[in-house]
C-alpha positions in Angstrom: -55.8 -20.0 -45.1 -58.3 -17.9 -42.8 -59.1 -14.4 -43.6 -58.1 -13.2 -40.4 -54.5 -14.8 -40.9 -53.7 -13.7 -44.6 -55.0 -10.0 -43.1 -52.0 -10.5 -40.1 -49.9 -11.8 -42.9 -50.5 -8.8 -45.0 -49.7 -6.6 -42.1 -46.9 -8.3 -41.0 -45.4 -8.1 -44.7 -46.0 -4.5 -44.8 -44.0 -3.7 -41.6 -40.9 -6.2 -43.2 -40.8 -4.3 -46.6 -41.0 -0.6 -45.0 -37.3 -1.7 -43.0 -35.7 -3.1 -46.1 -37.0 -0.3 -48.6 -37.6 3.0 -47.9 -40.6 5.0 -49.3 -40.2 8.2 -50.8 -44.1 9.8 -50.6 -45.3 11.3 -54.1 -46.5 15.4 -53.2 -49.9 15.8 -52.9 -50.8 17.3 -55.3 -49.4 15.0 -57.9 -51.0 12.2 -56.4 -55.3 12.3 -56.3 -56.7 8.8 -56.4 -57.2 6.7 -53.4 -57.2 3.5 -55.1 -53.9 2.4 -53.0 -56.3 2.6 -49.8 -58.4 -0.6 -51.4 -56.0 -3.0 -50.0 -57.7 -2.3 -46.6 -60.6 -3.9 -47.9 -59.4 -7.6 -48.8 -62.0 -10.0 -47.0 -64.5 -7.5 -45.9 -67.9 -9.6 -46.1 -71.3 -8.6 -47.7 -73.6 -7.1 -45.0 -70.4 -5.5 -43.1 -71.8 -1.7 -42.0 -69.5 1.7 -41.7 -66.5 0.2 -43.1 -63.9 3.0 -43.5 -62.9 3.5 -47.2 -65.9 1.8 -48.1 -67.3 4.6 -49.9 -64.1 5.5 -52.2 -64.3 1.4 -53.5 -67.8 2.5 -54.3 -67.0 5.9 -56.3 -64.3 3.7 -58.1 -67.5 1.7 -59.4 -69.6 4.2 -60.2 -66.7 6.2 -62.2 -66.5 3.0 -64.3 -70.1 2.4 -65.1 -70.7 -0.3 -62.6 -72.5 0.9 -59.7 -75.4 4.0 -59.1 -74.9 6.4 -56.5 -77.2 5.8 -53.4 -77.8 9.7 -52.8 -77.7 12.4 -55.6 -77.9 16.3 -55.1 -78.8 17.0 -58.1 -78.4 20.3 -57.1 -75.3 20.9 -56.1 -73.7 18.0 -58.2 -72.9 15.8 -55.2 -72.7 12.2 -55.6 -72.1 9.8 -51.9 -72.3 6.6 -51.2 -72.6 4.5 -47.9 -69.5 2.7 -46.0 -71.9 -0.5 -46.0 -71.3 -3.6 -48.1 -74.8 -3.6 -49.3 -76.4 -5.5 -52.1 -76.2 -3.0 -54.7 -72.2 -3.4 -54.1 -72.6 -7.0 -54.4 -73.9 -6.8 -57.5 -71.5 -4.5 -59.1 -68.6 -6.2 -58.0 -70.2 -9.3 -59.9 -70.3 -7.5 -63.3 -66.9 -5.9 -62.4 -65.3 -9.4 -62.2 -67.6 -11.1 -65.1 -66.1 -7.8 -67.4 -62.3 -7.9 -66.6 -62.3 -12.0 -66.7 -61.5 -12.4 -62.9 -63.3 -15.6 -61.0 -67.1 -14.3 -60.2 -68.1 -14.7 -56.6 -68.9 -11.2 -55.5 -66.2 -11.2 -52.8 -63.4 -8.5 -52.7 -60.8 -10.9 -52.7 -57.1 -10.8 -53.2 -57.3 -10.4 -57.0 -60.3 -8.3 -57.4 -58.7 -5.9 -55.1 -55.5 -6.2 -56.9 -56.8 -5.9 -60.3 -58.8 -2.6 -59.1 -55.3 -0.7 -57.7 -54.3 -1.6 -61.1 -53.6 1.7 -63.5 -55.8 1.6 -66.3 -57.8 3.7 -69.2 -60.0 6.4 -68.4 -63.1 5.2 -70.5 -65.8 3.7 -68.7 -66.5 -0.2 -68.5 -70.5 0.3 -69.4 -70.2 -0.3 -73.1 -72.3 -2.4 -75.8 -71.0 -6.1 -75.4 -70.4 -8.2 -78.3 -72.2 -11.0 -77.8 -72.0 -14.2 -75.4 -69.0 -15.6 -77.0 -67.2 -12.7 -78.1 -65.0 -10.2 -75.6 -64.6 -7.3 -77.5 -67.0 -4.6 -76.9 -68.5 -1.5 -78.8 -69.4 2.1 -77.4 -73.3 2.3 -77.1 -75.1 2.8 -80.7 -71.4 1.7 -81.9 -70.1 4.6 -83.2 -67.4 4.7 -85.9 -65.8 6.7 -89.2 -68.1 6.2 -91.9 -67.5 7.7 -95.4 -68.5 6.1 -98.4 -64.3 6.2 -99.6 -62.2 3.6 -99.1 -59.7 3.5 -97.4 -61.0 5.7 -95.0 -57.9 8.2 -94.2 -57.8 10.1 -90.9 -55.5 12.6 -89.9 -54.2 13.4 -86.4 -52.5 15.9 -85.1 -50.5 17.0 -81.7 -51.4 19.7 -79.2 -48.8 22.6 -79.9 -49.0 23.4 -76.0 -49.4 20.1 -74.2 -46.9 17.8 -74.4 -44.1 16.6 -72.0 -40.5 17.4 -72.6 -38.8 15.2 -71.0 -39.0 12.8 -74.2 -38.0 13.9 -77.8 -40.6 15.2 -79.5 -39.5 12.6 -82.2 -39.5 9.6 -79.9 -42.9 10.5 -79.2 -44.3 11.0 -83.2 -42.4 7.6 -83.5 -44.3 5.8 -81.0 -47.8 6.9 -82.4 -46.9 5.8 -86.0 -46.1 2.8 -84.9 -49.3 2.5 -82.4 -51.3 3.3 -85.5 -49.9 1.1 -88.3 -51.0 -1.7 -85.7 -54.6 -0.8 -86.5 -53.9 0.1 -90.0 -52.6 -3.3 -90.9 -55.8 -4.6 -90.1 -58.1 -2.6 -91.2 -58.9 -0.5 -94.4 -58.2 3.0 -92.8 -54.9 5.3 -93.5 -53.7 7.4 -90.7 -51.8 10.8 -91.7 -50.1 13.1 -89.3 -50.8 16.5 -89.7 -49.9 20.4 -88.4 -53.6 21.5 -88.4 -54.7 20.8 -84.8 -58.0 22.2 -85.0 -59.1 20.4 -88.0 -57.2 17.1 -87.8 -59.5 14.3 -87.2 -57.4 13.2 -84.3 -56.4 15.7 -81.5 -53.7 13.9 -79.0 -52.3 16.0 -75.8 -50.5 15.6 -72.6 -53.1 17.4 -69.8 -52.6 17.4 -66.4 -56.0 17.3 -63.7 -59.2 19.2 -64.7 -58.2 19.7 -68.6 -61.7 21.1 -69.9 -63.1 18.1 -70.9 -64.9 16.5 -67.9 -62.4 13.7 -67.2 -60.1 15.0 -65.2 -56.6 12.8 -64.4 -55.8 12.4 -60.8 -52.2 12.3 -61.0 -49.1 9.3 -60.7 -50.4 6.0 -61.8 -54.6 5.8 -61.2 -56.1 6.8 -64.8 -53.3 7.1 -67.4 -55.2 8.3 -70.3 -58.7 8.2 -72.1 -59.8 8.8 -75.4 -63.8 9.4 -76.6 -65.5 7.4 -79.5 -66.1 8.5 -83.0 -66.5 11.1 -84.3 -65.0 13.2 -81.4 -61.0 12.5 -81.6 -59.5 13.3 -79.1 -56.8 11.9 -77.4 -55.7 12.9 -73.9 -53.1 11.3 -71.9 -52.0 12.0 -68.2 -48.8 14.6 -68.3 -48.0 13.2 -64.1 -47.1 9.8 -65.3 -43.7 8.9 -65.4 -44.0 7.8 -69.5 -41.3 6.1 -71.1 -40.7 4.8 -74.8 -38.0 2.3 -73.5 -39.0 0.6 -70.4 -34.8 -1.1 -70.6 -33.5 2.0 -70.7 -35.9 3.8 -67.7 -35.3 3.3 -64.1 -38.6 4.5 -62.8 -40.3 2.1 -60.5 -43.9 3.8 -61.9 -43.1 4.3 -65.5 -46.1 3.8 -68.2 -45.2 2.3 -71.7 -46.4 5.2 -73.8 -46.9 2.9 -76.8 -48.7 0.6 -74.9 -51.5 3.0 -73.6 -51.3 5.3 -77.1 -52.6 1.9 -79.2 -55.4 1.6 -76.6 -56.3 4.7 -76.9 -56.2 4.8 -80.9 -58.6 1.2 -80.4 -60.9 4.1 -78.5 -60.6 6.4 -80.9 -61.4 4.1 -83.7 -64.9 2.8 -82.0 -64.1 -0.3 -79.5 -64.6 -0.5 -76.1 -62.6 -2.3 -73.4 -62.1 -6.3 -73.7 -61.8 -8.9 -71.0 -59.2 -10.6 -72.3 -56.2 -10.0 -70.2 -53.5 -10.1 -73.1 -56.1 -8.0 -75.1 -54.4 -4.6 -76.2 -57.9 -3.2 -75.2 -58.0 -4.6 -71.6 -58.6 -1.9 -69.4 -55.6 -2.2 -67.0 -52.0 -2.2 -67.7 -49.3 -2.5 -65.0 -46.4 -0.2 -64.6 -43.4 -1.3 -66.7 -45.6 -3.6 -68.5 -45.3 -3.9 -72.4 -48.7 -4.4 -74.5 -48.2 -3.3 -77.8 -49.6 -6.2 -80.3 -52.7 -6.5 -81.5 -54.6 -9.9 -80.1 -57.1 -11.8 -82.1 -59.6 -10.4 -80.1 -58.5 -6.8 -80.8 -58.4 -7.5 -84.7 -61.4 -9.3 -84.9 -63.6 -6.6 -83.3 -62.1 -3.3 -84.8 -62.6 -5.8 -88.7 -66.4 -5.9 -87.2 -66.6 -2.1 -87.3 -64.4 -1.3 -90.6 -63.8 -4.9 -92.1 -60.6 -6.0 -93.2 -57.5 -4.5 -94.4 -56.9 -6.9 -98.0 -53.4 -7.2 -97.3 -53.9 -8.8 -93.9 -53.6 -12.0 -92.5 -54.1 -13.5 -88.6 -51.1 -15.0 -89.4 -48.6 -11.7 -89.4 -49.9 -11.4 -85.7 -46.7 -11.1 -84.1 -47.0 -12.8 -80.6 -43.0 -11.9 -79.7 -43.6 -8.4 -77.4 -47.1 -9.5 -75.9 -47.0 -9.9 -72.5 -50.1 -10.6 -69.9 -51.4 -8.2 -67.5 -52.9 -11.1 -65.6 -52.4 -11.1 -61.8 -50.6 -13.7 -59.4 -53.2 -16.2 -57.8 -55.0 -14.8 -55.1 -52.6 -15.8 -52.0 -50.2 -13.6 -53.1 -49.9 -11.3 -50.6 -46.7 -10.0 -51.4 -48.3 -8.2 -54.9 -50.4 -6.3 -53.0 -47.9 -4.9 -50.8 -46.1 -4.1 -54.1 -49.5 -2.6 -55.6 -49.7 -0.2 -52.5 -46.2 0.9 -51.8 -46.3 1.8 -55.7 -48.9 4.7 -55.3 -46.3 6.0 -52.5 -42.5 5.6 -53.7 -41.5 7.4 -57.1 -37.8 7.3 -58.7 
């Protein structure tokens, strides 16, 4: 199939869906990101100059860790980038696809695009790798809880003034104690809740935009939360999204798993970086209404390198039952991407 006729298909499929479902826009200012535009750029070839949106795909990079600015102010803070598709964006759409295990050919194909309108974690992509034939990944100096006791306990604690209320504040403590006995089963560390925010080990909160910490969230979908190596604990999710703790029982088209992105974060908060296996709980991405909850063998295998292993555990009490993917359908799939850009636009 030709470029130029998968573009007219896309077009034409766009134009079919917006008569047979209507769209109900999310208000600005609850929606920041402009990661929904990227579909625009499906097929746009290397040495292509003053392609419009260009320069948003290339912020995306840079906020991730994967591509330096072309011009810096460094006195007024301003960072901008060209519309061209230049060799330095080349190259960082190489190490984008070589990190998030899609096919590497440097092309902004169907499921590179895709896989980059994707909501995911907060925490940059530029982290200390493994090693060749391992996917997990480590913040740089790999960080993590050191004490000379063992088990190691850490307590964590939740924001008095930033939470969301449309969920019981039970549901919600229910959903982290079970996001951290994942990690707790595998490793020799104990986690405690406790009322004493300001000295807990672990500070988790619902913020909403420019919270104070210099990640701010852009709103519905885009970043859904982020979480900052050892020792700095905290825990911040996004208070726009549409979270749910029963994705049966919810009817929104964009509702986020909370127990899916809390065990991510707690992977954060406990030293690893982001992983490249798609059914990893530390992937990067996760789809909306998608369940990720148990831990993979990748997951375990790289938080044991930081803290070794629980003595009670075995790879075997991996439960396999609630997994499922976040891998993306094969690159002729036109009709995803329609579904990936009308999401950013309809809310329930």
């Amino acid at each position: 199939m030709s470029p130029s006729f998968r573009r007219w298909c896309f077009l034409s499929s766009v134009v079919l869906v917006s008569t047979i479902a209507p769209a109900i826009t999310v208000d600005a200012d609850q929606h920041h990101h402009q990661w929904p535009t990227f579909h625009q750029l499906v097929d746009i070839k290397k040495g292509t100059n003053n392609v419009t949106g260009m320069s948003r795909l290339k912020h995306y990079f840079y906020r991730f860790g994967y591509l330096l600015p072309n011009i810096v102010d460094g006195d007024v803070g301003i960072t901008s980038f060209t519309d061209d598709f230049d060799d330095s964006l080349e190259s960082a759409v190489v190490l984008y696809q070589s990190k998030l295990g899609l096919d590497v050919n440097g092309e902004l194909d169907y499921l590179t695009i895709a896989q980059m309108m994707s909501p995911r974690c907060g925490v940059s992509d530029h982290t200390l790798v493994a090693g060749a034939i391992k996917h997990y990944a480590f913040f740089k100096g790999r960080p993590l809880w050191s004490t000379k006791r063992r088990p190691i306990t850490l307590t964590y604690a939740f924001s008095p003034g930033n939470s969301i209320h449309y969920i019981e504040e039970g549901d919600i403590k229910a959903v982290f104690r079970r996001s951290f006995s994942r990690w707790a089963e595998a490793i020799p560390v104990i986690f405690k809740e406790t009322t004493n925010y300001s000295k807990s080990n672990i500070r988790i909160g619902f913020y909403s935009g420019d919270h104070g910490d210099g990640e701010p969230f852009d709103g519905v979908l885009g970043i859904l939360a982020h979480a900052f190596a050892p020792k700095d604990g905290r825990l911040h999710l996004d208070k726009a999204e549409r979270w749910t703790v029963d994705l049966k029982k919810e009817r929104s088209k964009v509702a986020i798993d909370l127990e899916s992105v809390t065990t991510h974060e707690i992977g954060h908060i406990l030293g690893l970086a982001h992983s490249k296996i798609k059914d990893s709980v530390m992937y990067p991405s996760l789809g909306r209404r998608t369940r990720r909850v148990d831990l993979s063998i990748d997951d375990v295998e790289g938080v044991q390198t930081l803290y070794g292993s629980n003595p009670d555990f075995n790879f075997g009490s991996l439960n396999q039952a609630e997994k499922s993917s976040s891998s993306l359908p094969p690159s002729s799939s036109i009709w995803f991407l329609v579904a990936l850009a009308m999401a950013a636009t309809v809310v329930s």
